[in-house]
C-alpha positions in Angstrom: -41.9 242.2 49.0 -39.4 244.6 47.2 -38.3 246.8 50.6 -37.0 243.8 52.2 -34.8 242.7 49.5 -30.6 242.1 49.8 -28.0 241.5 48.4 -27.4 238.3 49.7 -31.0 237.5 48.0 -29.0 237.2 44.6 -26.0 234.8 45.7 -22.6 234.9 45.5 -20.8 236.7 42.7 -23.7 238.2 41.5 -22.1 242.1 39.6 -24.1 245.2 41.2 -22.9 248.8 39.3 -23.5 251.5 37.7 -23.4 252.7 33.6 -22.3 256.2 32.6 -21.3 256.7 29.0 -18.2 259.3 28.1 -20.6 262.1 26.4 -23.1 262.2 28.3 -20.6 262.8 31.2 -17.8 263.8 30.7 -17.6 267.4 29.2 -13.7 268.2 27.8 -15.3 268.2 24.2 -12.6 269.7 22.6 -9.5 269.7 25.3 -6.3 267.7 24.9 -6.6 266.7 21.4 -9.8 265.0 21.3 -11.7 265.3 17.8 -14.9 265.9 17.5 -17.8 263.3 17.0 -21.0 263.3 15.9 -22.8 264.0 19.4 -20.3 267.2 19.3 -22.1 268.1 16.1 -25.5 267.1 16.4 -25.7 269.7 19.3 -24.8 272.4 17.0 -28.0 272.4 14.8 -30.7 273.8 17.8 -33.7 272.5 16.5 -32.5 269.0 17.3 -31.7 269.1 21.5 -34.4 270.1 24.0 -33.3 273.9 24.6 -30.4 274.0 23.0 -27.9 272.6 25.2 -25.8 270.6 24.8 -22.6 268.5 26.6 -19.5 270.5 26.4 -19.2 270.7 29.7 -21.6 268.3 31.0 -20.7 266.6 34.4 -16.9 267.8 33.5 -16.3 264.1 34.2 -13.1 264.1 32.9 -11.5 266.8 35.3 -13.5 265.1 38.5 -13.4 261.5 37.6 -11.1 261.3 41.2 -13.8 262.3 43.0 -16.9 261.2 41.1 -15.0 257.2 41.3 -14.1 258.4 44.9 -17.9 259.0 45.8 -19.0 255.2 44.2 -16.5 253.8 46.7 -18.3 255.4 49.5 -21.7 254.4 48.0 -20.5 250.6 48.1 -20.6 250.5 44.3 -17.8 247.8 43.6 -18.7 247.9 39.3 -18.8 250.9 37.1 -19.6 250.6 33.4 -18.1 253.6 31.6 -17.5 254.1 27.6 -14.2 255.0 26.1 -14.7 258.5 23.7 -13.7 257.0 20.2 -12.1 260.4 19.6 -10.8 261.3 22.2 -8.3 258.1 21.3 -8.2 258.3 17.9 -9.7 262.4 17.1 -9.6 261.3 13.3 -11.2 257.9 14.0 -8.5 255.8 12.6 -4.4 256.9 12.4 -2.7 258.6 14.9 -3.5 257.5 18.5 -3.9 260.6 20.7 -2.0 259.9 24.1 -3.1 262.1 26.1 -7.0 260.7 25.8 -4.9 257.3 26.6 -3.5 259.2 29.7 -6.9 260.2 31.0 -8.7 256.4 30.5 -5.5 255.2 32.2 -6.4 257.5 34.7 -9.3 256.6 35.4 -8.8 252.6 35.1 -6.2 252.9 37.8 -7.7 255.5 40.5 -11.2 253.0 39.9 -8.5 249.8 40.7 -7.1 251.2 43.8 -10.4 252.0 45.1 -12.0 248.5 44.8 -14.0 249.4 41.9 -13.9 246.6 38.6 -14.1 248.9 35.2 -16.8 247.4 32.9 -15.9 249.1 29.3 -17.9 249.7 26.7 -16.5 250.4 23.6 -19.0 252.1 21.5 -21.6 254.0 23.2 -22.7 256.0 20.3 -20.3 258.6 20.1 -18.4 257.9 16.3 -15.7 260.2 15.1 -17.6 263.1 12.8 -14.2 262.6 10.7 -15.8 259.0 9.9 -19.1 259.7 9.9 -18.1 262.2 6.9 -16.9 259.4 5.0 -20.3 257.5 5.5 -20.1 256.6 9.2 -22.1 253.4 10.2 -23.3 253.0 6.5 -20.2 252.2 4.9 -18.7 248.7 5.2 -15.5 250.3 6.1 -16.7 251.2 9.6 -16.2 247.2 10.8 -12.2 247.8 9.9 -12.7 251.5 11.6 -14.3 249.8 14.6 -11.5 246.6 14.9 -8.9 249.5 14.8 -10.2 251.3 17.6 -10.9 248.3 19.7 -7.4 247.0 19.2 -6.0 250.2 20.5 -8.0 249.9 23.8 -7.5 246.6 24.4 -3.9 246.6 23.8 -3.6 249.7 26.2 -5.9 248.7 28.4 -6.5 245.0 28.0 -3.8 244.3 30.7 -6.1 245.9 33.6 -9.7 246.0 32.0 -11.4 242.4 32.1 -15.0 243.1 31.6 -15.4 244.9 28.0 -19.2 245.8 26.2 -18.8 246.1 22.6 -21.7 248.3 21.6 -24.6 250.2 23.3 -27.6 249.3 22.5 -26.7 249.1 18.4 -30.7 249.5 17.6 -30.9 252.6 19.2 -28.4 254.2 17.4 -28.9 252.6 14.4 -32.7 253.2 13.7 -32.7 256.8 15.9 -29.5 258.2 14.2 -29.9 256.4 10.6 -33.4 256.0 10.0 -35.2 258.5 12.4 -32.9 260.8 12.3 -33.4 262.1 15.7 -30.2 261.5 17.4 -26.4 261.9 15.7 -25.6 261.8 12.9 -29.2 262.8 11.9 -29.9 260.4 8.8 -33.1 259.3 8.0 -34.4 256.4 5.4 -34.3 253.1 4.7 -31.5 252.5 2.9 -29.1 254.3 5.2 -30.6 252.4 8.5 -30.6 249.1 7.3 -27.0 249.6 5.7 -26.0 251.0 9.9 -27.5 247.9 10.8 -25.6 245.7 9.0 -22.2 247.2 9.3 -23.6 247.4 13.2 -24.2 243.8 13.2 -20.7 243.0 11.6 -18.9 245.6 13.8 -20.4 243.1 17.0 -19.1 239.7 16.3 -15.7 241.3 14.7 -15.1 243.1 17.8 -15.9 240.1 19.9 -13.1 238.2 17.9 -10.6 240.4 18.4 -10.9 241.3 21.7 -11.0 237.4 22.8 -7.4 237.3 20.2 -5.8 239.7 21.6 -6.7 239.8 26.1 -6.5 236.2 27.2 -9.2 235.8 29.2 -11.5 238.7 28.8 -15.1 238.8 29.7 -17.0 240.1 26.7 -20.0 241.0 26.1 -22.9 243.6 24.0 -25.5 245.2 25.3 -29.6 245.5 23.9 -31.9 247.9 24.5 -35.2 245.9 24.6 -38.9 246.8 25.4 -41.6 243.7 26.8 -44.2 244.4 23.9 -47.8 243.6 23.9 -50.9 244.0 21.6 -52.8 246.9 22.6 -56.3 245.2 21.5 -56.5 241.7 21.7 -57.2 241.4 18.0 -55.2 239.4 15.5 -54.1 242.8 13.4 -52.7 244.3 16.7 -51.2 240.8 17.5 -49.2 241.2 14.1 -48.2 244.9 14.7 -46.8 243.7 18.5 -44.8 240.6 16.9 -43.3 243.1 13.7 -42.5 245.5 16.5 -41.0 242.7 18.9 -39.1 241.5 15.8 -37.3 245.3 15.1 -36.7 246.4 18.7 -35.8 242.9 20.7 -34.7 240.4 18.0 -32.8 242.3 14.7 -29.3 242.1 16.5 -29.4 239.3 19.1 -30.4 236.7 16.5 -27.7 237.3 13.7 -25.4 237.2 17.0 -26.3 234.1 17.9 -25.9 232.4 14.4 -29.6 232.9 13.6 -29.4 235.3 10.6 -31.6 237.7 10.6 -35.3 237.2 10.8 -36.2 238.6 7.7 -38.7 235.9 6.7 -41.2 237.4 9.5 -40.3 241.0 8.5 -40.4 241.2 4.5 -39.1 244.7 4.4 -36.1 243.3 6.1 -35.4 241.1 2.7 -33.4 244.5 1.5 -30.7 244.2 4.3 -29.4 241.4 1.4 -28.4 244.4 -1.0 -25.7 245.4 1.5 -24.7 242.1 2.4 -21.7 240.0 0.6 -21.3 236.2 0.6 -20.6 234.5 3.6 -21.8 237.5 5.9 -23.9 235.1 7.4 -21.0 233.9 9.5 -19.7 236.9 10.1 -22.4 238.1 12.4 -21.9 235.3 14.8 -19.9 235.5 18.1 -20.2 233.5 21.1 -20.4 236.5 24.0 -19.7 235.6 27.6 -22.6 237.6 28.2 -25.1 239.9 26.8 -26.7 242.9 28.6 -30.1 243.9 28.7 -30.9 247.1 28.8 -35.0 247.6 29.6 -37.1 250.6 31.1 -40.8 249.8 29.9 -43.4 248.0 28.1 -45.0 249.1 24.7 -48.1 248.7 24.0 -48.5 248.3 19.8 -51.5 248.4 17.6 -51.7 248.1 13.8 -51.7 251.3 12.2 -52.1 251.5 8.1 -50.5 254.8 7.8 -47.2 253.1 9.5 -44.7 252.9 6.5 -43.1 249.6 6.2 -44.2 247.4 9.5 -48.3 248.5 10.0 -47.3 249.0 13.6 -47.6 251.9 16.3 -46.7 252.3 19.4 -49.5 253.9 21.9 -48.0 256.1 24.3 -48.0 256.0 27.9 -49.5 259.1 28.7 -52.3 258.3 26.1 -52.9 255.0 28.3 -53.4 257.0 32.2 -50.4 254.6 33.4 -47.7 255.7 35.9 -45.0 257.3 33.6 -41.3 258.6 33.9 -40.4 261.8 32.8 -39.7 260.4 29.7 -43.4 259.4 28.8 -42.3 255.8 29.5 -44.6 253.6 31.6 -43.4 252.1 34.8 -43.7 248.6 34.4 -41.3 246.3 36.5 -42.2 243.1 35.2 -41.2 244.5 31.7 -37.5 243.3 32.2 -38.8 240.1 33.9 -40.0 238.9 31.2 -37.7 240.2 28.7 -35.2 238.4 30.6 -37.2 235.1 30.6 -37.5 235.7 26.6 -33.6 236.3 26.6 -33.2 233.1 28.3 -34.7 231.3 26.1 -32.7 231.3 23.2 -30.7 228.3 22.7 -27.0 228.6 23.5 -27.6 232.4 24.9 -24.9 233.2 27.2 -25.6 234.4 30.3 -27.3 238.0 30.7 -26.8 241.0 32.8 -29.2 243.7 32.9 -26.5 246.5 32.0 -28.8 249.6 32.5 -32.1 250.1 34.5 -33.3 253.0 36.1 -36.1 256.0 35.7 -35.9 259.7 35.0 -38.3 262.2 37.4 -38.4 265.7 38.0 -35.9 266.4 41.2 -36.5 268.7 43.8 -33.1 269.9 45.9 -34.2 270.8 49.6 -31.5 272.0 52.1 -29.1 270.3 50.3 -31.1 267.1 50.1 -33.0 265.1 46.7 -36.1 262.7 48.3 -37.0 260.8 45.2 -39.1 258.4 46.4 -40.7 257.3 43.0 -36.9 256.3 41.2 -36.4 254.3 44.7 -39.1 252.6 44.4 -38.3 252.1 40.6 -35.4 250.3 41.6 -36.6 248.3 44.1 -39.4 246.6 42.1 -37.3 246.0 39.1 -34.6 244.6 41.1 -37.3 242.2 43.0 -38.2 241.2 39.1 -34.9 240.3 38.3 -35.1 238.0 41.3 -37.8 236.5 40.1 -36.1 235.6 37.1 -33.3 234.4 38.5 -35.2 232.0 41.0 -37.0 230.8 37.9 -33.7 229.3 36.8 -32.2 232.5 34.2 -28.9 233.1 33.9 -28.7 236.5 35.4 -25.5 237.6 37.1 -25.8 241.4 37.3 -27.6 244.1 37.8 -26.3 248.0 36.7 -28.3 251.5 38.0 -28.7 253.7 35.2 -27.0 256.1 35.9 -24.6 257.5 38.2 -25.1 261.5 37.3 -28.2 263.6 36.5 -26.3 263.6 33.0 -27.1 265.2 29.0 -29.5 263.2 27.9 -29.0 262.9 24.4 -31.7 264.6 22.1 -33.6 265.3 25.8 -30.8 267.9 27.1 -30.3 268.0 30.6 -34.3 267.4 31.3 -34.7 264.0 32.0 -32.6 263.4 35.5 -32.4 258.9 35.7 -28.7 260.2 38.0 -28.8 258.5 41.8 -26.9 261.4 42.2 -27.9 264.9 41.8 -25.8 267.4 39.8 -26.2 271.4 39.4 -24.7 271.6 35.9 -23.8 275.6 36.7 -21.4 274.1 39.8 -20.9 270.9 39.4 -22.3 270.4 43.1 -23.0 266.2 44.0 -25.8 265.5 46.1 -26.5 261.7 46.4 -30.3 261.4 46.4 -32.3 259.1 48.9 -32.4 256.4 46.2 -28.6 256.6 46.2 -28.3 256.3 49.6 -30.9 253.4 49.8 -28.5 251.3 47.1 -25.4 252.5 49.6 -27.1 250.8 52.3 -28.0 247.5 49.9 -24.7 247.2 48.9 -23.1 247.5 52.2 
């Protein structure tokens, strides 16, 4: 079923890209008065990134954007999702605007217009100002009017060109890895700082939302999820539990406050403290009608109920501990995953549409005469792309569809080890080679 897929398979209108996000690509760390962020000094501690490295240079993005946007034209890839550096715009995080990073995004907005390519933005992709993040980052209620200031800049610079804009990344990630975790930037663990992040997170979403939709008449806005199809690992009642508290915290926490839900902290007791960093009339803060929300899925957990788990009774079992396919990244491959998180998605009431904003798979590359076979991330792509069909012909909303990624890129905590790119890079000389699953979407897309 999945080889003879086409486009034509998903109608009319229907958004086929690519996401990249400006650290994990772009290099220029400290050029042309950018500040640094919190990615920029995460990677200095070396017990924290998978042998030490670290994106300073990275794909050097920001010198080859010309011909990295150049190279999606010839691969028929008419959408490219990209992030705007927070400090590269503003290198203290609020005040002075820095115009030379305005120069380079203006760049880059204009050389991806004149070759056919529609710029998808997102505005936070994880990369906050360490000038901020001094001052409390994501954990202190001044981030939202941080945040508002930052948008406005972009959209007034950019708003006249850019239609498509993403508010945040995947807000759980960051929040519970980089707050609670403590395992990506800024490095904070505990409670009390993640569920004060996910608040301000939360907040930061709709009031973004708002202002873009004030200020760009006709915008196309949206946020993007990272979401994981969960089951019980037993069928037992107590693993049935652990899979619904884990559901809850990785698939619900930020798409129900969105959509004037609140948050669901009648299923999740602990949750009950996210009220000590709320004020009165929050509730109505955290709501914004998107035009669309993204999805951003690459596996199913499986989740048993686990006493020694602090807080929610719940682990998640491994892949590699389950003899299942995996990724590089210990994930299972499991293409029905994002069918029926989209199906789930869906069926919210008054959910706006949704566009799977980032799907793909990392495996071990070989290069061979100048050519990367990677048969396995093909056929990745192929089979979740024939599950989005499904959903689609099942009546969901789905309009798009987004490869991650573009580059073998820095991987955050993972270094340069995991490669999800459809395009190979040699980080040593920044040498392109578009892999066969590169060329198969080329040939889709025609």
């Amino acid at each position: 079923m999945t080889h003879s897929l086409t486009k034509s398979d998903f109608g009319p209108g229907f958004h086929f890209g690519v996401s990249t996000a400006a650290y994990q690509i772009e290099g220029a760390h400290n050029l042309d008065g950018k500040g640094p962020s919190i990615w920029d000094e995460f990677v200095k501690d070396p017990r924290k990134i998978f042998q030490r490295q670290h994106a300073n240079t990275a794909c050097d993005f920001y010198h080859l954007y010309a011909p990295d946007t150049d190279l999606l034209n010839t691969l028929n890839i008419q959408n490219h999702r990209f992030s705007i550096s927070w400090s590269r715009i503003l290198p203290s995080g609020t005040g002075e605007v820095n115009t030379k990073g305005i120069d380079f995004y203006n760049r880059l907005i204009n050389h991806s217009l004149e070759a056919g390519i529609e710029p998808w933005v997102t505005l936070y992709h994880w990369d906050l100002p360490q000038a901020l993040q001094d001052r409390g980052g994501w954990t202190n209620r001044d981030v939202v009017q941080w945040f508002c200031y930052f948008v406005e800049q972009c959209v007034r610079h950019f708003g006249d060109r850019v239609k498509n804009w993403i508010v945040l990344n995947e807000p759980m990630v960051f929040t519970g890895a980089g707050y609670f975790l403590g395992v990506h930037a800024p490095g904070k663990k505990g409670l009390k700082n993640f569920l004060a992040a996910v608040h301000h997170a939360a907040l930061s979403q709709a009031a973004g939302g708002r202002l873009i939709r004030q200020l760009a008449a006709g915008a196309h806005i949206g946020t993007t999820f990272s979401c994981s199809h969960i089951e019980p690992y037993r069928p037992v009642k107590k693993d049935q539990v652990a899979a619904s508290k884990a559901d809850l915290l990785l698939n619900r926490l930020f798409l129900e406050p969105l959509l004037g839900m609140g948050y669901p902290v009648n299923e999740l007791k602990i949750l009950r403290r996210i009220e000590h960093v709320m004020k009165p009339g929050d509730e109505l803060l955290l709501a914004f009608d998107m035009d669309f929300i993204g999805i951003q899925n690459y596996t199913r957990e499986l989740v048993r109920h686990s006493t020694f788990m602090p807080f929610i009774k719940a682990k998640i079992i491994k892949a590699s501990q389950r003899k299942v396919e995996t990724t590089q990244m210990d994930w299972e491959v499991y293409p029905a995953s994002v069918y029926h998180l989209l199906k789930k998605f869906a069926a919210y009431p008054n959910v706006p549409p949704i566009i799977v904003t980032e799907s793909g798979a990392a495996f071990a590359d070989t290069v061979s005469d100048k050519q990367v076979d990677d048969p396995k991330r093909l056929a990745f792509l192929q089979a979740h792309m024939a599950e989005v069909l499904r959903a689609k012909k099942e009546g969901v909303d789905v309009r798009g569809y987004f490869v991650w990624t573009l580059l073998d890129n820095f991987e955050w905590a993972e270094g340069y080890y995991p490669k999800f790119g459809i395009v190979h890079v040699d980080h040593a000389t920044q040498e392109r080679i578009v892999k066969s699953s590169g060329k198969w979407y080329a040939d889709f897309l025609k």
